[in-house]
N, C-alpha and C positions, 0 to 999 in steps of 0.2 A: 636205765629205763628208756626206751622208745617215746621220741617226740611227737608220735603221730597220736598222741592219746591228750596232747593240745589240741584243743576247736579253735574252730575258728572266730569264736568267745573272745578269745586271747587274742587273735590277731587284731582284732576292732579295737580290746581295752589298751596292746599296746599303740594302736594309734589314736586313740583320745586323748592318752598321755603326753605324746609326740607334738599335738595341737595344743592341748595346753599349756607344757614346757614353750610353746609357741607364745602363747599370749590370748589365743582364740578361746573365747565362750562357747562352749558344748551343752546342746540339751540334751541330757542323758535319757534317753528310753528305753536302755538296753538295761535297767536295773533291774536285780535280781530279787530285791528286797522291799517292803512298806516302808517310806520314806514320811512314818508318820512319831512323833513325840510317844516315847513309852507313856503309857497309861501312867496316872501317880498312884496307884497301888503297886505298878512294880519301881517306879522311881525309892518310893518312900522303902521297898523291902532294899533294895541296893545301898542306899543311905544308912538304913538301921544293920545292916547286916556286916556291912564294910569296918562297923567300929572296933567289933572281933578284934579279941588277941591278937589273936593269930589264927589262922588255918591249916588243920592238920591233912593228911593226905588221907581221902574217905573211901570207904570200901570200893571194890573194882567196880560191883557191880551199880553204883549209888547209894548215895544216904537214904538211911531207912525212911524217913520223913517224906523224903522227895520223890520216893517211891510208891510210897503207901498214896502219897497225895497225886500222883500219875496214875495210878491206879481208880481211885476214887474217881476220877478224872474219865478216862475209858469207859468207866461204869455209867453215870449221869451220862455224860455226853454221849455215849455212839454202843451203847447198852452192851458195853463188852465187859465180862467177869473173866478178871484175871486174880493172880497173886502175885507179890514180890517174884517168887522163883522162876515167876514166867516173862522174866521184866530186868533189860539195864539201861544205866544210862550211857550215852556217849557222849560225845563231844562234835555232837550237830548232826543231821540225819544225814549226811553226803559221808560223815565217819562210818555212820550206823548202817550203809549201803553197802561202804567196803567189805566192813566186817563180813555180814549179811555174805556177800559175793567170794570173802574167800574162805570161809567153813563149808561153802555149796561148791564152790569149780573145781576142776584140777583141768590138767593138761589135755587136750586134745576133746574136750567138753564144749557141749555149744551152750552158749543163751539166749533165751527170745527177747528181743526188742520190739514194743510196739511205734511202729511209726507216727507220729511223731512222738521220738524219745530225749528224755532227759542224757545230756551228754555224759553226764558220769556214769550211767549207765552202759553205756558200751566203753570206757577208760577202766571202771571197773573189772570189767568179764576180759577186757586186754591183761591188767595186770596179772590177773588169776591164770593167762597162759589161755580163756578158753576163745572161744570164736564169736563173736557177734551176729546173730542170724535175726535179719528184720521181718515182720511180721507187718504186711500192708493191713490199711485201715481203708475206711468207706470214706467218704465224702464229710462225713461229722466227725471224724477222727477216731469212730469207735471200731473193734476188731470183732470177728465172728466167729463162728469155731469154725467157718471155713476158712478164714485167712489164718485162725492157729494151724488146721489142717495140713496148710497147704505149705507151710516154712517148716513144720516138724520131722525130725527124724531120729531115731532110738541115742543119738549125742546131746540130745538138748535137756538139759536137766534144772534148766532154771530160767521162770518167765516173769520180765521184769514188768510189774503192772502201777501205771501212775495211774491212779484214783484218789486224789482228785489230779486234771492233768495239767504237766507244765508242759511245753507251751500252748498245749490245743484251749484249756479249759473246760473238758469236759466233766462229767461227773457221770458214772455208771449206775445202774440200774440195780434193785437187789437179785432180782430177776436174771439181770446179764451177767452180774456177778456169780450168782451160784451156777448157772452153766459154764461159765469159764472155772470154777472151781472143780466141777463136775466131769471137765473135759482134764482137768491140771492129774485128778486122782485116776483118771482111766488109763493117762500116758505117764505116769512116773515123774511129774514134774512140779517141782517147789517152785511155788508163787511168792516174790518178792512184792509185794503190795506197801509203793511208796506212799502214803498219807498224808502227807505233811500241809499241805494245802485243804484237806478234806473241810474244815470247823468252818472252811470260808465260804460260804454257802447263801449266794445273795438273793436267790428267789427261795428261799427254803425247802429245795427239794429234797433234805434228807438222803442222802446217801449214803449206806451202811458201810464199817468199817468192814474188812473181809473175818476179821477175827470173830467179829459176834457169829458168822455166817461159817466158823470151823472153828469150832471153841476147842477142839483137842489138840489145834495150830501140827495139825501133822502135814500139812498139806501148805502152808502159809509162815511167812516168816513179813512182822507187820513195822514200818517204822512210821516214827513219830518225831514230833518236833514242837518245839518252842520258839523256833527262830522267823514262823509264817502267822500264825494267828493272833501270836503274842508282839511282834514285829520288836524279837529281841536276840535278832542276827549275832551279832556282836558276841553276844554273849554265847553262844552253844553249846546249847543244849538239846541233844535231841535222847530218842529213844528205842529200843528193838525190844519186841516182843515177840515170842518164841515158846515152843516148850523147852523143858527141864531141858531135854538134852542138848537140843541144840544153844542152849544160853550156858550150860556148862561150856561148849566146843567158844562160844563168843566172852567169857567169862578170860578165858585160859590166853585168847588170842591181844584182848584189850590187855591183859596184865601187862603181856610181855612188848605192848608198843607204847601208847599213850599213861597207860597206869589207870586215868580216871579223870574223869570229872573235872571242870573246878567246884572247889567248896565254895565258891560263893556266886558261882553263877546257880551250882543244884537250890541253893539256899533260893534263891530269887526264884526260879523255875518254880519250885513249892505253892509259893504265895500267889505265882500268876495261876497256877492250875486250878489252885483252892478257890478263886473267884475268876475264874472264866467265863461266868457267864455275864458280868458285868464287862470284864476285858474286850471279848471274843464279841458283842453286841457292838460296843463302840467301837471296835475297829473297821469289822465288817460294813458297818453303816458309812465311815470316812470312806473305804475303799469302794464303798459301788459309788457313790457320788462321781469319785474319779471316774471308774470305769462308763459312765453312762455320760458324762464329758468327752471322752475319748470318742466311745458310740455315739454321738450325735455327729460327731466332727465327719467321722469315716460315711455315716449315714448320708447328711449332707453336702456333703464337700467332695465326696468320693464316689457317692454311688454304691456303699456298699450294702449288701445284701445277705451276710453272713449271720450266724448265728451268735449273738452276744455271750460274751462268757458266762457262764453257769458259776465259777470258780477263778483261782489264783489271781495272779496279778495281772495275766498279757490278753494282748491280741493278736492272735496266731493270720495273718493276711497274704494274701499272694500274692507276688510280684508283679503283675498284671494292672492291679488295681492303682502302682506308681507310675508306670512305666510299660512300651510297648516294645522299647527296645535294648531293655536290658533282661540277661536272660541269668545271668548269674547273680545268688542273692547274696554271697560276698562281696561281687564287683557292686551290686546296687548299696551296699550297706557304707560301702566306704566312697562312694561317689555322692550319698545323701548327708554323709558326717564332714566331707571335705566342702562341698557347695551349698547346702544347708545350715550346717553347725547340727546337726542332729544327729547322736546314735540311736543306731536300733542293732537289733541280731539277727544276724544272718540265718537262712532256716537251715543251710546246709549240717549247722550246729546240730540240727535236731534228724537229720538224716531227711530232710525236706527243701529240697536246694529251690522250688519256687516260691518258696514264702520269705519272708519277713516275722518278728515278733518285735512287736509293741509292748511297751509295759509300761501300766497305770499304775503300779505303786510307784512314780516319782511326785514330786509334788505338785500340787493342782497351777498354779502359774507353770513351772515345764512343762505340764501337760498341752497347756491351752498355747502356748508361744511355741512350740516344738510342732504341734496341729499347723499351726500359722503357717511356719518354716515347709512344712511338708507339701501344705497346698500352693504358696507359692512357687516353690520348685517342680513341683508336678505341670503347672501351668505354664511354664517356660521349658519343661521341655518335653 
């Protein structure tokens, strides 16, 4: 396998490593994850569930249970009707991308990237053999059917869409959504629509899932997760949503790598989905706290002027706003982690070499000391 399908993710994490085999305290802002205590409805399903026998190995596609209750799920939350047969489990949504990625490419196949894109997203469409083709966005990080337009041509067969988005944070329109839907079916192209952030939703604007928006999923193939809303990483659990055929082609591909599941992370998954809306409230409420900690800092301290995240955990920021004289946001990430004790991620990661990303799912003191860190460094140099 080709090392160039490492971001530059990695080069950061192995030098946070490298500092603290050092001895050095790092404020981590480059996490990926809610760095918040599992809810104790899933603590207690973890606790009750663990006592089990034993654990036998559970259908490819998920325990029926854990399905039915993802389903329920889909329906209440983001008004989408599906069935079991339209439905598996995987073993985290960066699993459920692959999959997704290699039932869709083959060899000499392109796929649309929107910029700023989630890196596995283009590591994916590498593995699959096909070509990574970026897709510019506007100023708000959102794409238009001219910037689809303008990157398309008769090789592109598959457009990777983060709604809700990491790192921009944006959240799409239903509006914006069924014309880029509308553009996907004119030019022969399967819409990966990552979700996985979607539930987090801090001004409540409702954001439709794309599924409800193509309920015959001919045209869309949707993932999901439990590892963002539920902030039960660890455990992975995510999900793809498809038609029959295409979860037959994902059914056949899971058997023969992973197998399936764990039986007792789907067990836990269950319990968290079936009260979501107690989960998903109290999480979301920790998490904007943080983020409007973050936002006040950048507001004041920085001057900034951007638009607060709608969604996920980051703050997608240009390099500009540290620094006037670094121009690379690898060289800035690891010159703020070496003279600050701060990581962050470099945007190069996301195919945006001016920015930087911040992220507020760490804990509210590294959020506020890691601010600290940033401002004094900014001012001295």
């Amino acid at each position: 396998m080709k090392s160039d399908i490492l971001s530059d993710t990695v080069k950061i994490s192995q030098e946070v490593a490298n500092l603290r085999k050092q001895g050095q305290t790092i404020l981590d802002l480059g996490v990926g994850e809610t760095l918040i205590p599992l809810d104790q409805i899933i603590r207690n399903s973890l606790n009750n569930n663990s006592l089990a026998e034993r654990f036998n190995y559970p259908p490819v596609t998920g325990l029926t249970d854990t399905i039915e209750a993802f389903c329920y799920y889909m329906q209440e939350r983001f008004k989408v009707l599906i069935s079991a047969e339209n439905c598996i489990s995987t073993c985290g949504g960066k699993h459920a991308s692959y999959l997704a990625s290699r039932i869709t490419l083959n060899k000499n196949d392109k796929a649309m990237l929107c910029l700023p894109y989630w890196p596995s997203f283009s590591a994916h469409a590498k593995i699959c053999h096909a070509t990574p083709v970026l897709v510019k966005s506007d100023d708000k990080f959102k794409i238009s059917l001219n910037d689809l337009d303008n990157a398309y041509d008769e090789s592109c067969k598959l457009l990777y869409l983060n709604n809700a988005g990491n790192p921009s944070g944006v959240l799409y329109s239903e509006s914006e959504l069924l014309n880029i839907l509308e553009w996907a079916k004119n030019h022969k192209v399967l819409i990966l629509s990552d979700e996985v952030y979607l539930a987090i939703d801090y001004e409540n604007k409702k954001s439709p899932s794309l599924a409800s928006l193509d309920p015959n999923l001919e045209n869309s193939i949707i993932i999901q997760s439990c590892s963002k809303s539920f902030a039960m990483t660890g455990l992975r659990v995510g999900f793809v949503i498809a038609n029959k055929q295409r979860i037959k082609q994902l059914t056949a591909l899971q058997s023969q790598t992973i197998g399936n599941t764990s039986t007792l992370a789907q067990l836990v998954a269950k319990d968290a989905l079936l009260n979501y809306k107690v989960i998903e409230k109290s999480l979301t409420n920790k998490l904007k706290l943080r983020r409007n900690l973050m936002a006040s800092y950048l507001i004041e301290n920085f001057g900034w002027k951007g638009i607060v995240p709608l969604t996920s955990l980051y703050c997608f920021l240009p390099i500009k706003l540290f620094t006037n004289s670094i121009s690379s946001s690898l060289n800035l990430s690891v010159r703020l982690l070496k003279e600050a004790s701060v990581c962050v991620v470099p945007g190069s990661a996301f195919g945006e070499d001016n920015y930087i990303r911040l992220s507020f799912g760490a804990r509210t003191e590294t959020i506020r000391k890691a601010m600290e860190e940033l401002c004094r460094w900014r001012n001295i140099n």
